[in-house]
Phi, psi and omega in degrees: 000331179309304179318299191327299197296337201280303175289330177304322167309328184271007178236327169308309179283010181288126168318286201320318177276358144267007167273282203297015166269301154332288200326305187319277183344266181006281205288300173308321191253004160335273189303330159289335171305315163215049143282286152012265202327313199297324160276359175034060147287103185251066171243128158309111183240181154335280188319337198266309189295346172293318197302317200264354162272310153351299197268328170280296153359302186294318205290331218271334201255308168289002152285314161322334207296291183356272160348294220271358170291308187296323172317290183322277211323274201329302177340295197301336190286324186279311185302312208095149173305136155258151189241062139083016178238000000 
């Protein structure tokens, strides 16, 4: 059981399924943000603090990503590539 909680932890926590966990937030409350509109409705909801924690999510997670690009890069420069050996 340990394992199960282990691995679920290592897929919650993944940049990419905190990238794509975002988008959703985004993309869902994006569309009640303007569906509102549409009805030209102006009341401040739920959906507008989701939309802007959506979007901190998203900068937060592609800053992880970045960090980890750069890490790799900067690595391969001191090591050098390895070719499978």
């Amino acid at each position: 059981m340990h394992r199960f909680f282990a691995t679920l932890d290592r897929i919650i926590n993944h940049p990419y399924a905190k990238i794509a966990v975002a988008l959703c937030l985004v993309a869902t409350s994006g569309f009640e943000i303007h569906h509102e509109m549409e009805l030209s409705e102006s009341k401040v909801g739920a959906h507008h603090g989701l939309f802007v924690y959506g979007i901190a999510l998203v900068v937060s997670a592609l800053a992880e990503v970045s960090e980890t690009a750069v890490q790799a890069h900067h690595s391969l420069e001191k090591d050098g590539p390895s070719h499978g050996v």
